[in-house]
PANU-83869 format. One record per residue (C-alpha): x, y, z; residue number from 1; residue in three letters; chain. Coordinates in steps of 0.2 Angstrom, whole numbers. Example, Ala and Ser with C-alpha at 12.3 -4.5 7.8 and 13.67 -1.06 7.14 Angstrom:
BEGIN
(pt (62 -22 39) 1 'ALA' 'A') (pt (68 -5 36) 2 'SER' 'A') 
//
This chain:
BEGIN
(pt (0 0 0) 1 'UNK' 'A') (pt (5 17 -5) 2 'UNK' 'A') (pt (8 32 8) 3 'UNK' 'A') (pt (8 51 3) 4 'UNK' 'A') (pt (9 68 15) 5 'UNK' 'A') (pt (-6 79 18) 6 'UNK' 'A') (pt (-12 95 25) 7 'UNK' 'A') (pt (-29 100 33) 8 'UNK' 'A') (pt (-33 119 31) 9 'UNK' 'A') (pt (-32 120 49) 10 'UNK' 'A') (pt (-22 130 63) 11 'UNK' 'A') (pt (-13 121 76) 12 'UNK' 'A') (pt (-24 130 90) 13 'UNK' 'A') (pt (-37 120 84) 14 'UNK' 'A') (pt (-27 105 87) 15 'UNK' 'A') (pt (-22 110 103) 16 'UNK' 'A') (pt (-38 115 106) 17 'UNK' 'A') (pt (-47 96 101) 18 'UNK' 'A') (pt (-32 87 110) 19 'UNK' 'A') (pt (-34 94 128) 20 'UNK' 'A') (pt (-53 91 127) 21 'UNK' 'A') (pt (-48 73 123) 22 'UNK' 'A') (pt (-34 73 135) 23 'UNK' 'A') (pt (-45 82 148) 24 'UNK' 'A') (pt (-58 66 145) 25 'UNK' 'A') (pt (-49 52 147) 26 'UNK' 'A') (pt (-43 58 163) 27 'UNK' 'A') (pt (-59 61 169) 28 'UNK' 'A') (pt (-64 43 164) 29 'UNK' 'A') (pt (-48 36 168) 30 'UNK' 'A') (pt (-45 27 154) 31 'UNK' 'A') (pt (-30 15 150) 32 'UNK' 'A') (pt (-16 16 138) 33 'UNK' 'A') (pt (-24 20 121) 34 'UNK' 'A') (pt (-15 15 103) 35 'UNK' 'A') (pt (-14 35 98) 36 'UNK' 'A') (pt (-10 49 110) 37 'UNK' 'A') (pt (-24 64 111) 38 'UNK' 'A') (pt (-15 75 97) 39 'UNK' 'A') (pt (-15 62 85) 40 'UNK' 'A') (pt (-32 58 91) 41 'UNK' 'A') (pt (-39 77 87) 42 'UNK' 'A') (pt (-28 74 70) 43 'UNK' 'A') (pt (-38 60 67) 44 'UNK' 'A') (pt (-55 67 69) 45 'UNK' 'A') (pt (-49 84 60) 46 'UNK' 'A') (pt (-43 76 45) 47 'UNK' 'A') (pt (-60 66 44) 48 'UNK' 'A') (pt (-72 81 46) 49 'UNK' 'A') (pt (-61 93 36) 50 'UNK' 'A') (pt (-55 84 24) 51 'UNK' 'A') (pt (-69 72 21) 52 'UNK' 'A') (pt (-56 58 22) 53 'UNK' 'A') (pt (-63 40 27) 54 'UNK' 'A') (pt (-60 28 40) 55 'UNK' 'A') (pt (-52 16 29) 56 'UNK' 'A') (pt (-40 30 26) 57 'UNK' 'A') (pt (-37 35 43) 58 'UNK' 'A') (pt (-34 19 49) 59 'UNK' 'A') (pt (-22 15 35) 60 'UNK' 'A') (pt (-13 31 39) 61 'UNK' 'A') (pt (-12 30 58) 62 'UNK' 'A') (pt (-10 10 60) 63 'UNK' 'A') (pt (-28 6 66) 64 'UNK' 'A') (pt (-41 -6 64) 65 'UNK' 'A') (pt (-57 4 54) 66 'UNK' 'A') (pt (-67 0 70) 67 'UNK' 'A') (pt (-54 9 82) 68 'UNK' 'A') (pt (-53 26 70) 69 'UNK' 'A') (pt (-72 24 70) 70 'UNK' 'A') (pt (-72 25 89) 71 'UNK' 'A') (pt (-59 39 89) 72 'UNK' 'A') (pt (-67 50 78) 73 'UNK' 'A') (pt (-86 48 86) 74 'UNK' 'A') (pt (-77 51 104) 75 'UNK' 'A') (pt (-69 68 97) 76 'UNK' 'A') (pt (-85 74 89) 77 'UNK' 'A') (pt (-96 68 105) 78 'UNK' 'A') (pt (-84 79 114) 79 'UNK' 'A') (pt (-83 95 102) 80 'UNK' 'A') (pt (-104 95 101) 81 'UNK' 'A') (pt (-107 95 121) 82 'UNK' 'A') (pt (-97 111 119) 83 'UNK' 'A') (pt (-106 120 106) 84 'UNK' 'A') (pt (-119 134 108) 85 'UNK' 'A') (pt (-138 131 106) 86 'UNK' 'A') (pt (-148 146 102) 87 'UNK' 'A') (pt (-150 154 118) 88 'UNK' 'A') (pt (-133 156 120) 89 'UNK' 'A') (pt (-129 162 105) 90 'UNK' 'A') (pt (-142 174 104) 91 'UNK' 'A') (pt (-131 184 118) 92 'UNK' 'A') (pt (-120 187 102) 93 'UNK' 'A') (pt (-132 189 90) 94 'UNK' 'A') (pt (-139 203 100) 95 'UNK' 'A') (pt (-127 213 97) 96 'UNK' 'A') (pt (-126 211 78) 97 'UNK' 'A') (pt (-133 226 68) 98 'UNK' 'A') (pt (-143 212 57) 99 'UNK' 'A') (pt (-146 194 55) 100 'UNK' 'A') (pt (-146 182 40) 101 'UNK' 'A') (pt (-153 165 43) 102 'UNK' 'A') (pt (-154 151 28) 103 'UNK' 'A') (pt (-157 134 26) 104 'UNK' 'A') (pt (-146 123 16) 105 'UNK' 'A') (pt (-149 103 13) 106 'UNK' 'A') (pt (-133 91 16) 107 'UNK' 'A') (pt (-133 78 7) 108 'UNK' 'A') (pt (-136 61 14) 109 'UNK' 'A') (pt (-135 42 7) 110 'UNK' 'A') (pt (-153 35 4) 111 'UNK' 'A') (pt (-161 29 17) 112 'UNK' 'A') (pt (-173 13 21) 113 'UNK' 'A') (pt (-187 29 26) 114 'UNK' 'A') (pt (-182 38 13) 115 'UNK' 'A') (pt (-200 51 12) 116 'UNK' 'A') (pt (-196 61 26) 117 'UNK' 'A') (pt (-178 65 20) 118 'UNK' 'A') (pt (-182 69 2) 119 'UNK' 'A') (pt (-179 87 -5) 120 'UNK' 'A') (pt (-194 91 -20) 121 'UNK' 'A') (pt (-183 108 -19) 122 'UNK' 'A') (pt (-164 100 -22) 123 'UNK' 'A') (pt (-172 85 -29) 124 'UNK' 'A') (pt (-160 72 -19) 125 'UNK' 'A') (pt (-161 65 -1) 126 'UNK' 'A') (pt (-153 76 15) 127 'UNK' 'A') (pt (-154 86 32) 128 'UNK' 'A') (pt (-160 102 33) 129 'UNK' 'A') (pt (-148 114 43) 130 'UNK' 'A') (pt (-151 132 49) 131 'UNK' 'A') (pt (-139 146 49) 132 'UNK' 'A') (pt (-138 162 55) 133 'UNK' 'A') (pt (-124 172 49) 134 'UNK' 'A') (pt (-120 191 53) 135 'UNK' 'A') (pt (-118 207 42) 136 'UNK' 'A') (pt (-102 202 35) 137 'UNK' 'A') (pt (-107 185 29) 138 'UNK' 'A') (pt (-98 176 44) 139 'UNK' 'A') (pt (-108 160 51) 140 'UNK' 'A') (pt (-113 164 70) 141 'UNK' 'A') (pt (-124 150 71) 142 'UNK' 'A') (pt (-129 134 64) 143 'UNK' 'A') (pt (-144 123 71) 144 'UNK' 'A') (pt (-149 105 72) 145 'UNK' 'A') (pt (-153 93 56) 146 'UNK' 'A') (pt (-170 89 53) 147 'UNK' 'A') (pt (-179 79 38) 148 'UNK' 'A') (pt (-174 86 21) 149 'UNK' 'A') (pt (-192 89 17) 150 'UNK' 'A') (pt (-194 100 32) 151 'UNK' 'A') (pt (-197 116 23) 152 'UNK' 'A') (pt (-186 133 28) 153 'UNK' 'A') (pt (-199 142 38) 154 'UNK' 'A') (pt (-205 126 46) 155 'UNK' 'A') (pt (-187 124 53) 156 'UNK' 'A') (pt (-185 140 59) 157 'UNK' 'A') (pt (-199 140 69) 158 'UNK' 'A') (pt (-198 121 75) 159 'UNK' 'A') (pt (-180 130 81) 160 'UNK' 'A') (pt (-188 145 89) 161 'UNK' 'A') (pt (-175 155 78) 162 'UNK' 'A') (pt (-190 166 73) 163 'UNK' 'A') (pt (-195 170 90) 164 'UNK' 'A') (pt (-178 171 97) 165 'UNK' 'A') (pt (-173 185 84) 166 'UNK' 'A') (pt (-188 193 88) 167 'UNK' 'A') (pt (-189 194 106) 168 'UNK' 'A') (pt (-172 202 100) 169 'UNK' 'A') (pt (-180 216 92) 170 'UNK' 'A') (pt (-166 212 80) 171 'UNK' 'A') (pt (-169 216 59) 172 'UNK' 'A') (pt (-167 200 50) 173 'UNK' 'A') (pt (-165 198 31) 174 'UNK' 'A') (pt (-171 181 24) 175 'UNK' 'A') (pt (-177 175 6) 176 'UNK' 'A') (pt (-193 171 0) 177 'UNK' 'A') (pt (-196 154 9) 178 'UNK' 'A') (pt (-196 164 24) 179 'UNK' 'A') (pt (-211 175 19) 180 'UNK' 'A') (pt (-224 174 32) 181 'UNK' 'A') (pt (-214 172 46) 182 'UNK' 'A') (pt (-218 188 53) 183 'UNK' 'A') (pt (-209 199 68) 184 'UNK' 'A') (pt (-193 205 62) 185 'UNK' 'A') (pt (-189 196 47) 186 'UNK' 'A') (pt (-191 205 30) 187 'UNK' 'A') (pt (-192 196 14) 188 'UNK' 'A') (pt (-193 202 -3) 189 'UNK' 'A') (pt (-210 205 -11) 190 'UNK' 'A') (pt (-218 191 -22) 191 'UNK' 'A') (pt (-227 194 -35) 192 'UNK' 'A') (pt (-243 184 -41) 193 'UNK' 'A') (pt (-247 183 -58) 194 'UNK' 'A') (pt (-266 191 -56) 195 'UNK' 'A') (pt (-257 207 -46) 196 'UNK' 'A') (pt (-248 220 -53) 197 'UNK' 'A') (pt (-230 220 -61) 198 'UNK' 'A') (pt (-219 228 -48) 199 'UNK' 'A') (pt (-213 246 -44) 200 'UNK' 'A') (pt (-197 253 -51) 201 'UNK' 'A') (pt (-194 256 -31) 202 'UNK' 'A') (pt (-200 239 -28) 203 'UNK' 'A') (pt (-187 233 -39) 204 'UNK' 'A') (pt (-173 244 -32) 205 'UNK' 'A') (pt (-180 237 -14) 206 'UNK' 'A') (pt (-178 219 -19) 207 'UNK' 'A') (pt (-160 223 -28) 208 'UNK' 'A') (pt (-154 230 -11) 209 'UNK' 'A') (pt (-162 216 -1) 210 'UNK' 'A') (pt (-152 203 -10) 211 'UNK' 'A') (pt (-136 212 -9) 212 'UNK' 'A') (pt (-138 209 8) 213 'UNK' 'A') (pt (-146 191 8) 214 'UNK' 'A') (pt (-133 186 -3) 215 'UNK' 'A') (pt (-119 187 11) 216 'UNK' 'A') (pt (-130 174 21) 217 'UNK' 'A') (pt (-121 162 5) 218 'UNK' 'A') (pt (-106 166 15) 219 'UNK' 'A') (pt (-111 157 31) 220 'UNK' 'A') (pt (-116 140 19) 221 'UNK' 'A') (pt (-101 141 12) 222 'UNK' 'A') (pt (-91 142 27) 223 'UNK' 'A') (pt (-100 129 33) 224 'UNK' 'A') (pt (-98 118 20) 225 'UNK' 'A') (pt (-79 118 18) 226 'UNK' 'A') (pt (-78 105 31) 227 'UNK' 'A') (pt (-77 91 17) 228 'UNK' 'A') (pt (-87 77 28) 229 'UNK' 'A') (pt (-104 89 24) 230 'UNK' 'A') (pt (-100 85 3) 231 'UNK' 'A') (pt (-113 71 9) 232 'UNK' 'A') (pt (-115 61 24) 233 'UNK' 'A') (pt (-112 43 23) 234 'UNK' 'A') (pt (-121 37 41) 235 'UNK' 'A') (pt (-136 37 50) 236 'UNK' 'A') (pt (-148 56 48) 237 'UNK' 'A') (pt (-147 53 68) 238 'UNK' 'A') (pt (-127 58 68) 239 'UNK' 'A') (pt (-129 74 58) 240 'UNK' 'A') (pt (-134 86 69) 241 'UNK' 'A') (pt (-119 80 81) 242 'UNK' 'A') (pt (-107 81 67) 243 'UNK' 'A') (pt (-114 102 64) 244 'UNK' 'A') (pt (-112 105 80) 245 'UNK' 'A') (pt (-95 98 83) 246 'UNK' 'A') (pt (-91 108 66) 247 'UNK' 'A') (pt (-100 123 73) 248 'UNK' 'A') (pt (-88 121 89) 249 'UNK' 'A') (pt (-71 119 80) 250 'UNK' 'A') (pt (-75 136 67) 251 'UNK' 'A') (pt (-77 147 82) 252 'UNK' 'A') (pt (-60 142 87) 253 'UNK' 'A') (pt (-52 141 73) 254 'UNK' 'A') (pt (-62 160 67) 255 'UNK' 'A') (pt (-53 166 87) 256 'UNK' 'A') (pt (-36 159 84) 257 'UNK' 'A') (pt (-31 178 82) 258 'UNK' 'A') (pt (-39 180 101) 259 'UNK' 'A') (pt (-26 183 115) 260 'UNK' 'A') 
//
């Protein structure tokens, strides 16, 4: 078998970071002599949520069985998601935003035996549906549990409470069009019906400069998405929203690494 050197577009305080939570539990458990040490552990679990690589791969490339990098990389991400912010949490930051985005976007799953509730007629495929909130500048703040991909936009956002949390905020929210009738402080574009009339020149202008700010909400999808694992999810719809969430914990470390 064949060996080559890689990289993870990563900084070492995200290692760091991943490695004393890994060190920090097996101390509190106790636990025996393990075949890697918690730095290659965290590089383990990094290079499969990052990269997207496999457990084949990883145990190939650290010396492993496929069940024992398995095991690894699920610890690191149980660890990584107990420590990520749920809504009420994150909503002290969000607060002091001067605007909010949220959006949905599907991740792709492998079909499924009950494949119904996980179908997208949108995206025409099978996926999760995942809710994010991202500030002014396009940077993600916030990304919320996975539910069925047939779970329409809206219907997330308030099975979330997102809508109620941002307005409770008082705090102006920009969405698209799947978010129209949410109400409170979300503003979406107008949409036009075929039997009313065509829209305004200052409508127009209106709906140009709503979706030059929309648009930066791509940014938080995007950012979200560089984490090659979310390409498409090949395990049980149950692990996705533990997986987000371990990603959503790891960005906001590696976004800090500048901090003091």
């Amino acid at each position: 078998m064949l060996s080559y050197p890689s990289t993870i577009s990563l900084s070492s305080r995200t290692l760091h970071h991943l490695a004393d939570r890994i060190r920090d539990h097996r101390q509190q458990r106790n636990s025996r002599w393990r075949r890697l040490t918690p730095g290659r552990q965290a590089l383990l679990a990094l290079a499969h949520l990052r990269n997207g690589d496999t457990y084949a791969r990883l145990a190939a490339g650290s010396e492993i069985g496929i069940a024992t990098a398995w095991r690894y990389v699920q610890e690191a991400i149980m660890l990584l998601s107990a420590a990520a912010d749920d809504l009420n949490t994150a909503m002290r930051r969000i607060r002091l935003l001067a605007y909010a985005i949220p959006d949905g976007t599907l991740i792709p799953i492998d079909r499924v035996a009950d494949q119904k509730p996980y179908y997208s007629g949108k995206h025409q495929r099978h996926g999760v549906n995942v809710q994010v909130i991202a500030d002014a500048a396009g940077r993600l703040v916030w990304a919320s549990a996975a539910l069925a991909g047939a779970v329409h936009d809206l219907t997330a956002d308030r099975t979330h409470g997102i809508i109620d949390a941002l307005t409770r905020a008082n705090l102006m929210t920009f969405a698209d069009k799947g978010y129209q009738g949410a109400g409170g402080a979300v503003r979406t574009p107008l949409k036009r019906h075929r039997r009313r009339p065509k829209l305004t020149r200052r409508q127009k202008a209106a709906h140009r400069a709503h979706a030059k700010i929309r648009a930066r909400g791509e940014r938080a999808i995007a950012t979200l998405k560089t984490w090659k694992v979310l390409a498409k999810l090949r395990c049980c719809p149950r692990r996705a929203t533990s997986i987000v969430q371990a990603i959503l914990a790891l960005h906001h470390v590696e976004a800090n690494r500048h901090a003091g």
